[in-house]
Biopython code that builds the backbone (N, CA, C, O; Angstrom):
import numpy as np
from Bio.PDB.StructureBuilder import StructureBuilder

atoms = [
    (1, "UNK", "N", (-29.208, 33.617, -41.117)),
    (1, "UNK", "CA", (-28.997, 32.211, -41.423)),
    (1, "UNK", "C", (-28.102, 31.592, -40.365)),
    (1, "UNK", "O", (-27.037, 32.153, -40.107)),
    (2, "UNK", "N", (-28.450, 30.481, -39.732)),
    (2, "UNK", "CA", (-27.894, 29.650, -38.939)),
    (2, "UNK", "C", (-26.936, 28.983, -39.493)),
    (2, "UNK", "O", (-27.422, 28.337, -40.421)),
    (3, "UNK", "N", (-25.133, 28.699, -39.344)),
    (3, "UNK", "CA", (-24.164, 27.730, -39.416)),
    (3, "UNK", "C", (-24.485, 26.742, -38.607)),
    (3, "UNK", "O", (-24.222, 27.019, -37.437)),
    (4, "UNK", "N", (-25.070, 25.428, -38.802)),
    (4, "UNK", "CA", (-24.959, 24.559, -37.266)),
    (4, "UNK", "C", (-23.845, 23.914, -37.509)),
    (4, "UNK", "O", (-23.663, 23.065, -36.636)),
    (5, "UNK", "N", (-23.050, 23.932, -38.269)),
    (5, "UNK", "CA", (-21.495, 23.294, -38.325)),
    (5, "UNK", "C", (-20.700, 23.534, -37.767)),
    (5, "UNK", "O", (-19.784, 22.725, -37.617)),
    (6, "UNK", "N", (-20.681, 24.988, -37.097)),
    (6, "UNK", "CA", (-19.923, 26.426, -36.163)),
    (6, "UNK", "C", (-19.145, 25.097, -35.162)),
    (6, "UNK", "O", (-17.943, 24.834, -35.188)),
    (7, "UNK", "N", (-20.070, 24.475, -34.416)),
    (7, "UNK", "CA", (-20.055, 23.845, -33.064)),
    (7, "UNK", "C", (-18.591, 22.820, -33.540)),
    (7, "UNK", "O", (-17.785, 22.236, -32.817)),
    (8, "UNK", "N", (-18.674, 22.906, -34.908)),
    (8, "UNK", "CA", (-17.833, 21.043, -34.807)),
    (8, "UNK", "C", (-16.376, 21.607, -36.128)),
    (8, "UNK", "O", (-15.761, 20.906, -36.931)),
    (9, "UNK", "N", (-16.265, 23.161, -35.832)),
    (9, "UNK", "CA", (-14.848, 23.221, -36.709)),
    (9, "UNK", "C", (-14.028, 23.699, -35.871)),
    (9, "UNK", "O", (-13.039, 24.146, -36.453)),
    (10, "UNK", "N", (-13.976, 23.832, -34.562)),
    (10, "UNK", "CA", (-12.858, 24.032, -33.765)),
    (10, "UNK", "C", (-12.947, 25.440, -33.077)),
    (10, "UNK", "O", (-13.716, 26.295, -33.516)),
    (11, "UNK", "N", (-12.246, 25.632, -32.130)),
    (11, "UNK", "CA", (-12.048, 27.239, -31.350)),
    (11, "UNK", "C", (-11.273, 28.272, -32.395)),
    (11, "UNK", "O", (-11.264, 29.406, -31.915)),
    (12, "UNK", "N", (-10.761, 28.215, -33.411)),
    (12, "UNK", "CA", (-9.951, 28.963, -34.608)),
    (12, "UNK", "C", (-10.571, 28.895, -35.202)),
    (12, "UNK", "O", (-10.787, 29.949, -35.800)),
    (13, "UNK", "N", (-11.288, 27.882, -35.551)),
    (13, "UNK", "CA", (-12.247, 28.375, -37.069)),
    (13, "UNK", "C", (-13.364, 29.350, -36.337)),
    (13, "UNK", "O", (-13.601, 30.510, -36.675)),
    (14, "UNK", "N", (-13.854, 28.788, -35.505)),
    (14, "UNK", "CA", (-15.143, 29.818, -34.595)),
    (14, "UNK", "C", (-14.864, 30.851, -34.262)),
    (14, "UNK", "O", (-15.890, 31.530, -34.305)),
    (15, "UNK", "N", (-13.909, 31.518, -33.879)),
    (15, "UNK", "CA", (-13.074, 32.822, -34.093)),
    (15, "UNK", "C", (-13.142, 33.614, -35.110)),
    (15, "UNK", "O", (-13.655, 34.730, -35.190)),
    (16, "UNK", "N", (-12.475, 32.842, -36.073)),
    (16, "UNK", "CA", (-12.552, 33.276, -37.284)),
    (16, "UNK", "C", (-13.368, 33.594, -38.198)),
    (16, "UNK", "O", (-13.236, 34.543, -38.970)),
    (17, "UNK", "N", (-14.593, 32.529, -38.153)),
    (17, "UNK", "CA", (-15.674, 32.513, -38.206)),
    (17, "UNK", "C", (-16.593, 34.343, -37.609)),
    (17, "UNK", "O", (-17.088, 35.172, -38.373)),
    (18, "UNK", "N", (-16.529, 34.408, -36.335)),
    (18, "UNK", "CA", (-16.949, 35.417, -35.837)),
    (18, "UNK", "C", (-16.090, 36.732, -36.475)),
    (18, "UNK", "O", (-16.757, 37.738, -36.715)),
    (19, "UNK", "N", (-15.333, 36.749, -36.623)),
    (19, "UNK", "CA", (-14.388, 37.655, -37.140)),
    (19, "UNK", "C", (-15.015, 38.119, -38.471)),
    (19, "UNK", "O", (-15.414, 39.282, -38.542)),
    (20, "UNK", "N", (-15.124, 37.348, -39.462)),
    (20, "UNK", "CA", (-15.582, 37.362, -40.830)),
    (20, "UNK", "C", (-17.224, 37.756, -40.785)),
    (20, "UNK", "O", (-17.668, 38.503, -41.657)),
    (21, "UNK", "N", (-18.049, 37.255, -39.799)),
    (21, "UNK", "CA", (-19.306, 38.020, -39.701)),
    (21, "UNK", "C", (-19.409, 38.732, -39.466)),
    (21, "UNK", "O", (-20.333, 39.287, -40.061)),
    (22, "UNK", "N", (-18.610, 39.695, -38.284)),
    (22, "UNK", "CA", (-18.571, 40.908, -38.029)),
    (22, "UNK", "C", (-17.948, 42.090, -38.665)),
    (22, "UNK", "O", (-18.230, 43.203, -38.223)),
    (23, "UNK", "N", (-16.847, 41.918, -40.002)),
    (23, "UNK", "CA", (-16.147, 42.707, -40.415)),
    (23, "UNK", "C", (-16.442, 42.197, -41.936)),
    (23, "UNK", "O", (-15.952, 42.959, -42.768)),
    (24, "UNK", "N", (-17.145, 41.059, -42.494)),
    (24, "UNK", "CA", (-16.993, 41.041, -43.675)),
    (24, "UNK", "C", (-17.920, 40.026, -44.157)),
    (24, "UNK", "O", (-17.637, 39.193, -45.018)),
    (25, "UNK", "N", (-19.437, 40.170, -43.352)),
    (25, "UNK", "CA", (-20.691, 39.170, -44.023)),
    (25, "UNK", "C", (-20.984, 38.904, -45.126)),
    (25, "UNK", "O", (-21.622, 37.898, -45.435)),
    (26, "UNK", "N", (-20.437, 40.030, -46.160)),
    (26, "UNK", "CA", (-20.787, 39.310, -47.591)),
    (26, "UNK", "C", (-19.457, 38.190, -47.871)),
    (26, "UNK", "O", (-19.904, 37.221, -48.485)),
    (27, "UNK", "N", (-18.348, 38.083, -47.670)),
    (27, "UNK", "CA", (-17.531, 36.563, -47.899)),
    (27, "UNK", "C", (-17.773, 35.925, -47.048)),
    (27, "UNK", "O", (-16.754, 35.284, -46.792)),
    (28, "UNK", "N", (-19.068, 35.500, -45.942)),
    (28, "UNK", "CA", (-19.872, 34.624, -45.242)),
    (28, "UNK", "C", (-21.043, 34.137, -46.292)),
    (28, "UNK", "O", (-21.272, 33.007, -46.725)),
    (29, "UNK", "N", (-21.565, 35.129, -46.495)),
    (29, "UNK", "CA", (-22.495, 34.929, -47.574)),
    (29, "UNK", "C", (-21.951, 34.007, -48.635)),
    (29, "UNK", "O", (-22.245, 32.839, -48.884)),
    (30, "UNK", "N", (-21.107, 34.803, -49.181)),
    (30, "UNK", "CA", (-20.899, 34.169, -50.669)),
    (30, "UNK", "C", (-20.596, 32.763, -50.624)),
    (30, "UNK", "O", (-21.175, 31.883, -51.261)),
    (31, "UNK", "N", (-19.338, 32.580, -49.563)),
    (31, "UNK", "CA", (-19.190, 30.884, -49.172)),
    (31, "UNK", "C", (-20.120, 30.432, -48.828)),
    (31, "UNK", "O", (-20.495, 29.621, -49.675)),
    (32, "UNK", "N", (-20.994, 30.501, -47.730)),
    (32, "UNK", "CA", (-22.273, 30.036, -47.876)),
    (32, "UNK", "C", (-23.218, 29.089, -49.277)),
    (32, "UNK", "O", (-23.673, 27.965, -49.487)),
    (33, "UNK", "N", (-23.104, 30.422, -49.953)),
    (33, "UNK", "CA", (-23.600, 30.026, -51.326)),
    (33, "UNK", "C", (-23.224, 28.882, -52.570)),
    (33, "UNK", "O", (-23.996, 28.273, -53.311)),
    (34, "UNK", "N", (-21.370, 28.838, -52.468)),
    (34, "UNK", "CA", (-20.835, 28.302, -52.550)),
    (34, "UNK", "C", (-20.662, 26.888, -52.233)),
    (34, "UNK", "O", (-20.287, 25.986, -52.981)),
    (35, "UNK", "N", (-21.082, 26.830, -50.686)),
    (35, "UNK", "CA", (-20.864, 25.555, -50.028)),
    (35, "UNK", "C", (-19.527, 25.358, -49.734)),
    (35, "UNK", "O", (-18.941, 24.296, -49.520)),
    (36, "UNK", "N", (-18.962, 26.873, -49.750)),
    (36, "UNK", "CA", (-17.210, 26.134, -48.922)),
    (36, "UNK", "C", (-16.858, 26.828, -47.860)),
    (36, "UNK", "O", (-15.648, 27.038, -47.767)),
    (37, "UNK", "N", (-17.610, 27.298, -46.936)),
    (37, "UNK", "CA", (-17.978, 27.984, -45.892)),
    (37, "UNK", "C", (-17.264, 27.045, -44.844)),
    (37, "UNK", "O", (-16.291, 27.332, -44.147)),
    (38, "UNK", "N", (-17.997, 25.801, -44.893)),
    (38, "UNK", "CA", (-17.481, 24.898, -43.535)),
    (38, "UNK", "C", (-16.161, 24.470, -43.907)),
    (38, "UNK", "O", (-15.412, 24.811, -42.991)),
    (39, "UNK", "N", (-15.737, 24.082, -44.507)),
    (39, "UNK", "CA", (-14.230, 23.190, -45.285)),
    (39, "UNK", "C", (-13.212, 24.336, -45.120)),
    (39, "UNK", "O", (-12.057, 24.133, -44.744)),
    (40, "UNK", "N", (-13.748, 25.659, -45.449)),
    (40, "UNK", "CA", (-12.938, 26.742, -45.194)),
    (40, "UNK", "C", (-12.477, 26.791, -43.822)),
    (40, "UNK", "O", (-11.314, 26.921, -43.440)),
    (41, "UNK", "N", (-13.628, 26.660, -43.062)),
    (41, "UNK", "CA", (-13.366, 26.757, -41.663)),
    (41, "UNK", "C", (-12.525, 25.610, -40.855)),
    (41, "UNK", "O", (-11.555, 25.824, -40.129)),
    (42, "UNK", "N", (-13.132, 24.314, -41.154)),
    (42, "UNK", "CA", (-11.890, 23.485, -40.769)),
    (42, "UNK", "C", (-10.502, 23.094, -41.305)),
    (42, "UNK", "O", (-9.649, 22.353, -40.816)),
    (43, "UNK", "N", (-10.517, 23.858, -42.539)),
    (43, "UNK", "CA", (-8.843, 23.837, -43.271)),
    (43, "UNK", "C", (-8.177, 24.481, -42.000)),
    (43, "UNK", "O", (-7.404, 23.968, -41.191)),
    (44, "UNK", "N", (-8.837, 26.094, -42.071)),
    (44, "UNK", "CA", (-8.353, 27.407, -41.364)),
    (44, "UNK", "C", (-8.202, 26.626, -39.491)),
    (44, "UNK", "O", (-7.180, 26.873, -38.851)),
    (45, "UNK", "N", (-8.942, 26.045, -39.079)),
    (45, "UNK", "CA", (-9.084, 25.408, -37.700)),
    (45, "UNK", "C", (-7.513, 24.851, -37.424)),
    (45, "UNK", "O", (-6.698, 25.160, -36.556)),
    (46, "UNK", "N", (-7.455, 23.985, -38.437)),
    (46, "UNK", "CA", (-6.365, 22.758, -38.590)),
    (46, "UNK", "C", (-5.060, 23.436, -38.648)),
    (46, "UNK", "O", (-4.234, 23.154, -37.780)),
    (47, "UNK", "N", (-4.677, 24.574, -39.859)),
    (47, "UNK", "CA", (-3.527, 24.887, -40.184)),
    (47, "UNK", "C", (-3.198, 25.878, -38.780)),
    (47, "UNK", "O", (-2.065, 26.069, -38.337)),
    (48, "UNK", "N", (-4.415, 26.427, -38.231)),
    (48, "UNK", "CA", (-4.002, 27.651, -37.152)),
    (48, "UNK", "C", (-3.622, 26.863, -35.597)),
    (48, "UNK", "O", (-2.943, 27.349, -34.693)),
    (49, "UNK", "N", (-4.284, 25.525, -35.621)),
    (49, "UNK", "CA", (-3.939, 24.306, -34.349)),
    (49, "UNK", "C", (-2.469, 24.197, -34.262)),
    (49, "UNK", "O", (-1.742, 24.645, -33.375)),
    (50, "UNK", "N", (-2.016, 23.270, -35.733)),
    (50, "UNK", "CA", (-0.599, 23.267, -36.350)),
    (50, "UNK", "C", (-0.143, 23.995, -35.473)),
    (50, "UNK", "O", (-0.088, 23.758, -34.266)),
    (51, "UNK", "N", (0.404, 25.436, -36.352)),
    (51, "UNK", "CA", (0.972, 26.325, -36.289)),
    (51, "UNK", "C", (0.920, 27.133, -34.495)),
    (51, "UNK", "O", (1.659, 28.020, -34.069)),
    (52, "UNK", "N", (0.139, 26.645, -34.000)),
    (52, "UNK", "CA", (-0.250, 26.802, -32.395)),
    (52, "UNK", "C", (0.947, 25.987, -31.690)),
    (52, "UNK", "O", (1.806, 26.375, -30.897)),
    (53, "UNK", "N", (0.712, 24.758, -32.241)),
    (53, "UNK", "CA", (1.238, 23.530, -31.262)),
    (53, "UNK", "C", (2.748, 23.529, -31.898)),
    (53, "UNK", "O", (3.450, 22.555, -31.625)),
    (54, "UNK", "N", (3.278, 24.541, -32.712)),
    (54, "UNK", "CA", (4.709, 23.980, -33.562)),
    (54, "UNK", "C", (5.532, 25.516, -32.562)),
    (54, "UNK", "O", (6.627, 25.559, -32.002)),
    (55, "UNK", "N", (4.517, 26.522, -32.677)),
    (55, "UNK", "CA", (5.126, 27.640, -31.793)),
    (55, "UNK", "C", (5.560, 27.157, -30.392)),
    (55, "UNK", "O", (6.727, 27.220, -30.007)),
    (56, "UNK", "N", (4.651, 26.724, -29.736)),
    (56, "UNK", "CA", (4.752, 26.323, -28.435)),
    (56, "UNK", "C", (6.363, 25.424, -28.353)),
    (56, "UNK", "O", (7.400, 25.695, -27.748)),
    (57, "UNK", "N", (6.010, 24.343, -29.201)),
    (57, "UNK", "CA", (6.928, 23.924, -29.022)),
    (57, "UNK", "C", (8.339, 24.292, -29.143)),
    (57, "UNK", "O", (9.151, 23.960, -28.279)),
    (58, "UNK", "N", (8.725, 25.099, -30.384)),
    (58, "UNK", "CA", (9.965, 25.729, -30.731)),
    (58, "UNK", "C", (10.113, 27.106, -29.972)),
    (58, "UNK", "O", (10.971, 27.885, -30.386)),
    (59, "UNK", "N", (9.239, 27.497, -28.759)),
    (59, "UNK", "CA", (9.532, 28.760, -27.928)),
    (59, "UNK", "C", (10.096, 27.586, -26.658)),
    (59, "UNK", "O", (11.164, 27.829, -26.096)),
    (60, "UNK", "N", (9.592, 26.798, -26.419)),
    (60, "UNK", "CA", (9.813, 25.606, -25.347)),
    (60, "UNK", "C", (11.425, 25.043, -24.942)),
    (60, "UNK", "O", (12.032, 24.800, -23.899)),
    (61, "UNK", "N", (11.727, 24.993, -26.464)),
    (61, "UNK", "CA", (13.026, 24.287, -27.023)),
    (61, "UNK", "C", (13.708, 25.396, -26.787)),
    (61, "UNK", "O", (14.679, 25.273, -26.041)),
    (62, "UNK", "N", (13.506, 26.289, -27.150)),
    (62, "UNK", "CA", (14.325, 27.539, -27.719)),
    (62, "UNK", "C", (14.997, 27.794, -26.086)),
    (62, "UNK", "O", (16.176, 27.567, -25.812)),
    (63, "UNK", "N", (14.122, 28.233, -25.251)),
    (63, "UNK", "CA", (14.013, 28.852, -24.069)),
    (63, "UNK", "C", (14.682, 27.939, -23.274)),
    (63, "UNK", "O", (15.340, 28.548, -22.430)),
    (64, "UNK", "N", (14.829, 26.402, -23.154)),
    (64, "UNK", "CA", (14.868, 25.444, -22.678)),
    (64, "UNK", "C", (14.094, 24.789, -21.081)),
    (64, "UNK", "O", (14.531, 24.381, -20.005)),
    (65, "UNK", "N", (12.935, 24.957, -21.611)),
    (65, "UNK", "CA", (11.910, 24.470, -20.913)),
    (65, "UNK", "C", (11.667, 23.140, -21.333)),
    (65, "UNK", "O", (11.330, 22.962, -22.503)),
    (66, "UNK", "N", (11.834, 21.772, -20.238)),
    (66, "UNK", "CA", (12.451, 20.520, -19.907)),
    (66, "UNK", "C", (11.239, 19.716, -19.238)),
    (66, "UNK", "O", (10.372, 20.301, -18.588)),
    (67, "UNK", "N", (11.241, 18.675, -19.392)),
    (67, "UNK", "CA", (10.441, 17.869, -18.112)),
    (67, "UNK", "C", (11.061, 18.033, -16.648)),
    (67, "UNK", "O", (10.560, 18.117, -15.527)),
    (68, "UNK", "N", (12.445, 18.042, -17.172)),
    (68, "UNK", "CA", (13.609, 18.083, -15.963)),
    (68, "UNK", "C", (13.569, 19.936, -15.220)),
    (68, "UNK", "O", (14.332, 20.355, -14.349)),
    (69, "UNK", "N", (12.754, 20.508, -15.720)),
    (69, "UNK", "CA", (12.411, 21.774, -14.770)),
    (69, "UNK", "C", (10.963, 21.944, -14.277)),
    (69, "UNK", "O", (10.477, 22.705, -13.440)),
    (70, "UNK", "N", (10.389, 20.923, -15.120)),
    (70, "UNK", "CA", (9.074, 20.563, -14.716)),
    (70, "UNK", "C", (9.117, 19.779, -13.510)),
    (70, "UNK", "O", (8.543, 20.255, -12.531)),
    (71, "UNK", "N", (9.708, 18.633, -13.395)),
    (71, "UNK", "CA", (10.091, 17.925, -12.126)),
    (71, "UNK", "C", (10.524, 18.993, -11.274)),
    (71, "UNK", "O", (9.606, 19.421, -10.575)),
    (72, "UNK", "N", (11.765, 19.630, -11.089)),
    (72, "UNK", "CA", (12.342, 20.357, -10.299)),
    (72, "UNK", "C", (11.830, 21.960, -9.993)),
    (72, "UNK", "O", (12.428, 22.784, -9.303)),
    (73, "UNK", "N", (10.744, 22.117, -10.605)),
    (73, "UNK", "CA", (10.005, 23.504, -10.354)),
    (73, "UNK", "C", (8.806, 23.592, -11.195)),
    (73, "UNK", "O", (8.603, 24.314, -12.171)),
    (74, "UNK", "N", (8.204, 22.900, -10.747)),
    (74, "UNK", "CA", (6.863, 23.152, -11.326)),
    (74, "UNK", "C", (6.003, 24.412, -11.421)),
    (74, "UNK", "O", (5.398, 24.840, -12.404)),
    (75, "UNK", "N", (6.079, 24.902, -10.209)),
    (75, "UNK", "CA", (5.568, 26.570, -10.590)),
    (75, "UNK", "C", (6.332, 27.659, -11.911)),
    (75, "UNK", "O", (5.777, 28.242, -12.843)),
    (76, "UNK", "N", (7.686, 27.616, -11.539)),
    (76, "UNK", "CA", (8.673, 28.132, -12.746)),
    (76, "UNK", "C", (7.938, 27.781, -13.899)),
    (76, "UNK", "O", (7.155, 28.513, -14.505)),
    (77, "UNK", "N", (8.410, 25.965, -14.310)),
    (77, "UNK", "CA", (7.681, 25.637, -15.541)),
    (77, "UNK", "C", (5.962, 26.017, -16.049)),
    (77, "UNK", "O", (5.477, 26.276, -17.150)),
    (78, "UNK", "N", (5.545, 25.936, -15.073)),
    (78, "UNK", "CA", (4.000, 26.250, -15.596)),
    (78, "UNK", "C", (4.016, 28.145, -15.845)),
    (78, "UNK", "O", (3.469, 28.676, -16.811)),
    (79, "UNK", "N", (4.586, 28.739, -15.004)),
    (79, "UNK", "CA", (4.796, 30.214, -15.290)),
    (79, "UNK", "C", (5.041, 30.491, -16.602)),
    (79, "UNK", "O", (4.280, 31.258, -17.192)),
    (80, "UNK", "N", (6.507, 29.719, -17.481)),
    (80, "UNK", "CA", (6.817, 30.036, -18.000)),
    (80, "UNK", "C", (6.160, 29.294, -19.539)),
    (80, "UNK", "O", (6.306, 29.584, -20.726)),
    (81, "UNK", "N", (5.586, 28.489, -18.997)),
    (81, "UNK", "CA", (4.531, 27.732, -20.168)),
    (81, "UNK", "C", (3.536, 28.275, -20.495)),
    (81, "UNK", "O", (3.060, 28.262, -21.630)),
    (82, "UNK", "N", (2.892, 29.074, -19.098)),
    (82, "UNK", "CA", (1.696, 30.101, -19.859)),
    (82, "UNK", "C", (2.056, 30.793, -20.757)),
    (82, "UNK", "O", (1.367, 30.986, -21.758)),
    (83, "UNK", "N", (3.671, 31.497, -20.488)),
    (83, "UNK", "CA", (3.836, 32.680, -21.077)),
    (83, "UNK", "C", (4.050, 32.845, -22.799)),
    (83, "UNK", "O", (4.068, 33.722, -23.662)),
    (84, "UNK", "N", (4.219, 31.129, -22.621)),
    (84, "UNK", "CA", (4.834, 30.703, -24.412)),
    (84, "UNK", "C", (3.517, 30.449, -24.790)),
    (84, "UNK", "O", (3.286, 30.935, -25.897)),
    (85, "UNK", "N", (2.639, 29.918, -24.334)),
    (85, "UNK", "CA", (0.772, 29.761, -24.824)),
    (85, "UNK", "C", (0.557, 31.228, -24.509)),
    (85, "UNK", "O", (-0.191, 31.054, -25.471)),
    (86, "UNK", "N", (0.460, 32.394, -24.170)),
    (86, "UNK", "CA", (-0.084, 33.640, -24.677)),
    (86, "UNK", "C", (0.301, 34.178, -25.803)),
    (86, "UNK", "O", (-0.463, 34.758, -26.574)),
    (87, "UNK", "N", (2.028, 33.958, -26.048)),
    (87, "UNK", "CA", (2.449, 34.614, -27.273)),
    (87, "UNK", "C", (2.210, 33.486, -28.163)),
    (87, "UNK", "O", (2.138, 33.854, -29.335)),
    (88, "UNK", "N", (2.109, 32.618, -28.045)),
    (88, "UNK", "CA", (1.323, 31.760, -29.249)),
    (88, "UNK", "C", (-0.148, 32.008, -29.927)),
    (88, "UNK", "O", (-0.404, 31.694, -31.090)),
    (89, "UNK", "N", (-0.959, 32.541, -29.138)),
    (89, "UNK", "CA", (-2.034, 32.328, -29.091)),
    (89, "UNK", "C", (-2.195, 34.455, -29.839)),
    (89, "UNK", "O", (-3.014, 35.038, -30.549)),
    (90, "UNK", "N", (-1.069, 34.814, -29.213)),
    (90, "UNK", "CA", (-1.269, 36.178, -29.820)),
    (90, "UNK", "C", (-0.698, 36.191, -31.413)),
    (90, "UNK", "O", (-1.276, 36.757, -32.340)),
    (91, "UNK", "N", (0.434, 35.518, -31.506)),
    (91, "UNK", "CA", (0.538, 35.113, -32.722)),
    (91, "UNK", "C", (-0.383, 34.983, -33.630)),
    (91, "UNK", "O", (-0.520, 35.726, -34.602)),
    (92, "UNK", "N", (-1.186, 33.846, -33.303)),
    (92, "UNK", "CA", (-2.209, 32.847, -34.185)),
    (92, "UNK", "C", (-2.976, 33.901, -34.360)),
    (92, "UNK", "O", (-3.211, 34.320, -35.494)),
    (93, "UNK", "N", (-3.488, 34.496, -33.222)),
    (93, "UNK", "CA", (-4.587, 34.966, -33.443)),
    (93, "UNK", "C", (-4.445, 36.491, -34.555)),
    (93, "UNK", "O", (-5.217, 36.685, -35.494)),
    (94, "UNK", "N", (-3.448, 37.315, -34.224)),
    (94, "UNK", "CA", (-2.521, 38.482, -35.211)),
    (94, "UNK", "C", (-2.819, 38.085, -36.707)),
    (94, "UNK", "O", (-3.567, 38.695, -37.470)),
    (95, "UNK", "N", (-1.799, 36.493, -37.090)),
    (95, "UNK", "CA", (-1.819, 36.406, -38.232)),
    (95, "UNK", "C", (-2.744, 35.162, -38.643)),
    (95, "UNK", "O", (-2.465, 34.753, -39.770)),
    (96, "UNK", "N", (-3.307, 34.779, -38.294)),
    (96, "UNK", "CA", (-4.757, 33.677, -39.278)),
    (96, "UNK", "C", (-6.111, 34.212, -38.423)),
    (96, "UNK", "O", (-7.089, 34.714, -38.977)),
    (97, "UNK", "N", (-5.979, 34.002, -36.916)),
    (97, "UNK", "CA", (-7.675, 34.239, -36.622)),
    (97, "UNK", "C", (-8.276, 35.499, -37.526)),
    (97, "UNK", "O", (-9.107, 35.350, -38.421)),
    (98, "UNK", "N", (-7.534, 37.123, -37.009)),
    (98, "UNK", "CA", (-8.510, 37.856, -36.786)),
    (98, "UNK", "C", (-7.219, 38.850, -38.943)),
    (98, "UNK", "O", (-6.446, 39.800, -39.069)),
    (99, "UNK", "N", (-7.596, 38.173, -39.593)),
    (99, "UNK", "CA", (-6.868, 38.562, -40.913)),
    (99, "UNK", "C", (-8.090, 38.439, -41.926)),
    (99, "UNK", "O", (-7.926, 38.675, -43.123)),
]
sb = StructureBuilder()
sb.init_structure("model")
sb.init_model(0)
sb.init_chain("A")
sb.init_seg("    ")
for serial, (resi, resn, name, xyz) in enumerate(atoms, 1):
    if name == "N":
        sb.init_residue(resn, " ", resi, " ")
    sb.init_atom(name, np.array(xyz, "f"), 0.0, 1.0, " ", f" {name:<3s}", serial, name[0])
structure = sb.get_structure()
């Protein structure tokens, strides 16, 4: 059975999404059946975005990564901005994508 909704609940729900087909097709199924398959997926999209964009920011703060080191070292800042978007993203993905 085809989701064509997949395309329009986000990179976390589609993850997640894939996650749940591969390790657990019958609660694909059953929501399916249900009809709360997609709503599931963009709740799960939304709260895992959140929680993306609130990490970033409070590793940002924390660390004190500035516009004012962005101006004055842009390589530094972008170095150290990837590094807070990987552990974010390992986060997210640890505890909502792949759960």
């Amino acid at each position: 059975m085809k989701d064509e909704f997949i395309a329009r609940v986000g990179v976390w729900g589609q993850r997640h999404y894939n996650y749940l087909k591969k390790k657990s097709p019958t609660v694909i199924n059953v929501m399916r059946m249900k009809g709360t398959l997609e709503q599931y997926l963009i709740d799960m999209n939304r709260d895992t975005q959140e929680t993306y964009d609130l990490l970033i920011r409070q590793y940002a703060e924390k660390e004190s990564i500035t516009d004012d080191l962005k101006t004055a070292d842009n390589l530094e800042w972008t170095r150290r901005m990837n590094s807070i978007r990987n552990r974010a993203e390992e986060f997210v993905l640890h505890d909502f994508v792949f759960t």
